[in-house]
MARGUBA-955689 format. One record per residue (C-alpha): residue number from 1; residue in three letters; x, y, z. Coordinates in Angstrom, 1 decimal. Example, Ala and Ser with C-alpha at 12.3 -4.5 7.8 and 13.67 -1.06 7.14 Angstrom:
! residues 2
- resi	resn	c1	c2	c3
- 1	ALA	12.3	-4.5	7.8
- 2	SER	13.7	-1.1	7.1
END
This chain:
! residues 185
- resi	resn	c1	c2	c3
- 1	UNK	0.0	0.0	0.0
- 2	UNK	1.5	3.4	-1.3
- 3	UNK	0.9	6.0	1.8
- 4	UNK	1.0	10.0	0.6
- 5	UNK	2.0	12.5	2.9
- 6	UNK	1.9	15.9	2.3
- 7	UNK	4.9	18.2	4.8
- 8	UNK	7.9	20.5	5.0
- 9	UNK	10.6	19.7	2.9
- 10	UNK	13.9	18.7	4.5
- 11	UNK	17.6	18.5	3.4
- 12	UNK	17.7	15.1	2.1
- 13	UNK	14.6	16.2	0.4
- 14	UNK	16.9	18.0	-1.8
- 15	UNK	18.4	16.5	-4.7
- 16	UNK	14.6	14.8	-5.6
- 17	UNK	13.3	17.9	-5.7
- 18	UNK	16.1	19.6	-7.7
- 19	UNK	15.6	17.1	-10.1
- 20	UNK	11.8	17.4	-10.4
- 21	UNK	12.7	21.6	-10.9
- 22	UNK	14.3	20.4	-13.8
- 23	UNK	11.7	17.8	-15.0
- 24	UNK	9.5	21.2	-14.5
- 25	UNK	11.7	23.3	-16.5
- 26	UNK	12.0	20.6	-19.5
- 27	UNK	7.9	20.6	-19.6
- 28	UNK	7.8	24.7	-19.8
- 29	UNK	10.5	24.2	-22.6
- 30	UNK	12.9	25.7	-20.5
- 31	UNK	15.8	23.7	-19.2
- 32	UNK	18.3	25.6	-20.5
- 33	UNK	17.4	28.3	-18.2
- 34	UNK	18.5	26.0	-15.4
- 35	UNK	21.4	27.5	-14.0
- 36	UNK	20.4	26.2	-9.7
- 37	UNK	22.6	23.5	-8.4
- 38	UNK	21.4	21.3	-5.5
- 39	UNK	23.9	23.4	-3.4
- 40	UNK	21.6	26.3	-4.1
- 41	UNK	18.7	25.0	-3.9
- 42	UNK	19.8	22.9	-0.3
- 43	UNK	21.0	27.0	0.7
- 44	UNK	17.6	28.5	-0.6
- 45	UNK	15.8	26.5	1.8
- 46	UNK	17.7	25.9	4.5
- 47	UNK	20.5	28.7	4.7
- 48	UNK	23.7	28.6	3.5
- 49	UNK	26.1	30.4	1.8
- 50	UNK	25.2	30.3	-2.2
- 51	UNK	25.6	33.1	-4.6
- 52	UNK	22.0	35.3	-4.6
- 53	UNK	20.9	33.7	-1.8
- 54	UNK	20.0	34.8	1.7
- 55	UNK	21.6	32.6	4.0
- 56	UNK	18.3	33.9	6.4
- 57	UNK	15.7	36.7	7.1
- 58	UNK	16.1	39.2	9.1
- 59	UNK	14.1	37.2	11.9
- 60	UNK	16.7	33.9	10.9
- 61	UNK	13.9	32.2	8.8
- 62	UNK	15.0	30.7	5.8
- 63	UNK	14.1	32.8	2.2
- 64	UNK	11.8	30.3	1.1
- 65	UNK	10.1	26.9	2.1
- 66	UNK	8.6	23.7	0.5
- 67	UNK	6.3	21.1	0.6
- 68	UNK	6.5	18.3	-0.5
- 69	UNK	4.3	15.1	-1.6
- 70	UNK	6.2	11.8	0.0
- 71	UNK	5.2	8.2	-1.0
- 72	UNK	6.4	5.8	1.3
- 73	UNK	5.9	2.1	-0.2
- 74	UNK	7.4	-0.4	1.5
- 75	UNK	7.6	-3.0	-1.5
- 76	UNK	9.6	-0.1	-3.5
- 77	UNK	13.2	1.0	-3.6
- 78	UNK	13.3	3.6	-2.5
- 79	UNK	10.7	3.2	0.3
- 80	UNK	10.0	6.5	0.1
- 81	UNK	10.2	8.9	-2.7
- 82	UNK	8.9	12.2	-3.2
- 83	UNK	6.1	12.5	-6.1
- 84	UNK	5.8	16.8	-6.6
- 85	UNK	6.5	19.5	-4.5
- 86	UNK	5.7	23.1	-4.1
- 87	UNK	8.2	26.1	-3.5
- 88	UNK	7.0	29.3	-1.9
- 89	UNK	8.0	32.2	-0.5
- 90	UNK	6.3	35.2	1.3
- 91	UNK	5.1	38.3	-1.3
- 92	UNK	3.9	41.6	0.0
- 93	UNK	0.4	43.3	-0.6
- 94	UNK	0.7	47.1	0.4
- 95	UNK	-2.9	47.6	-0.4
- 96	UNK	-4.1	44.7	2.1
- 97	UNK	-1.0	45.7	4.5
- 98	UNK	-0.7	41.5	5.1
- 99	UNK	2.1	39.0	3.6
- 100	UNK	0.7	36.9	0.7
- 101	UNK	2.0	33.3	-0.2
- 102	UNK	3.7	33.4	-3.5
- 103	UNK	3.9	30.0	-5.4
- 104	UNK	7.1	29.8	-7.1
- 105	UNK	6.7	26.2	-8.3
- 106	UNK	4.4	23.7	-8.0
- 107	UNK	4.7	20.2	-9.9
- 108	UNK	3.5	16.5	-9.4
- 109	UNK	5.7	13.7	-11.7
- 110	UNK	3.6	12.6	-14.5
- 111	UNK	3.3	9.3	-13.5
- 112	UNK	1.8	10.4	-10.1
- 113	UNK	-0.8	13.0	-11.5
- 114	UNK	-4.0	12.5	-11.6
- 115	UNK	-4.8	11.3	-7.5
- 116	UNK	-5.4	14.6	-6.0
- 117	UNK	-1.6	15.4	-5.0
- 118	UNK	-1.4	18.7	-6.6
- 119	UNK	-5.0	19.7	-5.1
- 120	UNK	-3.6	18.3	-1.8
- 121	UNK	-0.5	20.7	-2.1
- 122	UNK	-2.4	23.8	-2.9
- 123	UNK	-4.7	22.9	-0.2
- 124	UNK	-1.7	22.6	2.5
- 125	UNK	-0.6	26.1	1.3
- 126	UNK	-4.1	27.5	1.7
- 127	UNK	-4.3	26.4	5.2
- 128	UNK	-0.9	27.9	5.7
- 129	UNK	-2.2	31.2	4.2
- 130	UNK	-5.4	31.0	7.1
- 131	UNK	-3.0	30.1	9.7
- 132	UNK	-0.5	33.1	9.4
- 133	UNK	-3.3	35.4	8.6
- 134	UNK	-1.9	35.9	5.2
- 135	UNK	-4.0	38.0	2.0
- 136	UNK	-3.5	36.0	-0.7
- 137	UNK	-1.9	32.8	-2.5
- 138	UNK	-0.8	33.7	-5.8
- 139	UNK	1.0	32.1	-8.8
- 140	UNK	2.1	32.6	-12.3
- 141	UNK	1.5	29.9	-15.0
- 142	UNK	2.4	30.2	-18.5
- 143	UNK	-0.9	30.9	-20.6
- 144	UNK	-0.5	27.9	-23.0
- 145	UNK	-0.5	25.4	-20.4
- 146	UNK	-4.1	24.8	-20.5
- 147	UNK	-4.3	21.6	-18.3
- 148	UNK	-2.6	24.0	-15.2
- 149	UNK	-4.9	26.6	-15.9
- 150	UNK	-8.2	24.2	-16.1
- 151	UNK	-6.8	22.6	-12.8
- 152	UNK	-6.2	25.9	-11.3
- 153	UNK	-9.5	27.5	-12.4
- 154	UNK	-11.5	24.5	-10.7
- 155	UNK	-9.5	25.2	-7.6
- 156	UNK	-11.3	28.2	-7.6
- 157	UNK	-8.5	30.6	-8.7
- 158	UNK	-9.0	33.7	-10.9
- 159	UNK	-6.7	35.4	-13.6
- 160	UNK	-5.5	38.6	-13.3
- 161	UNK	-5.7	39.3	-17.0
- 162	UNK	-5.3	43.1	-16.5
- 163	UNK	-1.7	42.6	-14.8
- 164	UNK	1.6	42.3	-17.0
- 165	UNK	4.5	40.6	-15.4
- 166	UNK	8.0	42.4	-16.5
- 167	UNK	11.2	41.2	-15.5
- 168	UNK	15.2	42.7	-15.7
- 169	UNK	17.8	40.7	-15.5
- 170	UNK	20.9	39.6	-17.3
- 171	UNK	22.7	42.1	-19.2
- 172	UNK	20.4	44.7	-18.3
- 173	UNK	19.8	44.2	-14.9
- 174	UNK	23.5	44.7	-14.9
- 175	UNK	23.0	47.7	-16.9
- 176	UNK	20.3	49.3	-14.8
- 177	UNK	22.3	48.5	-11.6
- 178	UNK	25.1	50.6	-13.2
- 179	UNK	22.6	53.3	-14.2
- 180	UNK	22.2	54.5	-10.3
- 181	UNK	24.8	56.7	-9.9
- 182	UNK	24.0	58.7	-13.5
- 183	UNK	20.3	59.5	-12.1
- 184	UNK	19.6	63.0	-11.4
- 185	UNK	23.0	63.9	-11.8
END
């Protein structure tokens, strides 16, 4: 008998979950955009000293969290394995003055999908929304990936159509960095 559990991610939780980022990344046609190691993603998490990432918060919190979906199976090897996960990290809402849950990634192995584990993850993260008093949960997912969006949509989630998401980075975040001594002068 296969036993799910959904909880907090740990540090031998690490490498599976790295790999199933890059699984993610390969479905979203984007794998060569994969630049993390396990060593950042093991700092990330837990602290640690990784280029870009904060070893803590200010209050000694890590800079994000995740949750996984474990499958312990006693007939398998592994006995336990981890089927998806879901990484998040606190947003900011000046207009509700309250901390939001942003969902950076959330993603079930194909060969797991379909038995309510990605319902059960945004569900945990939900509840962890209530339980910190927090806004919102919010997400981005990439408008042709209609099966996400149907499955998000019956979850009862909404699109913010009328919101653009711009990003700098690269070469020109670089650039802009370099522009704040020239401004105003």
């Amino acid at each position: 008998m296969i036993d799910a559990t959904i909880r907090l991610a740990t540090p031998d939780d690490v490498n599976e979950i790295w790999q199933c980022i890059c699984d993610l990344a390969e479905y979203e046609r984007s794998l060569d955009q994969v630049s993390s190691t396990p060593e950042d993603l093991r700092a990330l998490l837990f602290g640690g000293i990784a280029p870009g990432v904060a070893s803590s918060t200010p209050h000694g919190q890590p800079g994000a969290w995740c949750h996984v979906v474990e499958l312990a199976d006693p007939s398998s090897e592994p006995p336990r394995k981890i089927a998806g996960f879901a990484l998040w990290f606190l947003n900011t809402s000046t207009w509700t003055g309250r901390h939001g849950l942003y969902l950076e990634d959330l993603y079930v192995r194909p060969e797991f999908r379909g038995r309510g584990y990605g319902q059960r993850l945004l569900s945990t993260l939900a509840a962890e929304c209530l339980a910190r008093g927090y806004s919102r949960l919010e997400w981005w997912v990439l408008d042709w990936n209609t099966p996400s969006i149907d499955f998000y949509i019956s979850q009862g989630a909404v699109a913010m159509d009328e919101w653009t998401v711009y990003r700098v980075d690269g070469l020109e975040l670089g650039e802009l960095a370099a522009s704040v001594d020239t401004v105003g002068s």
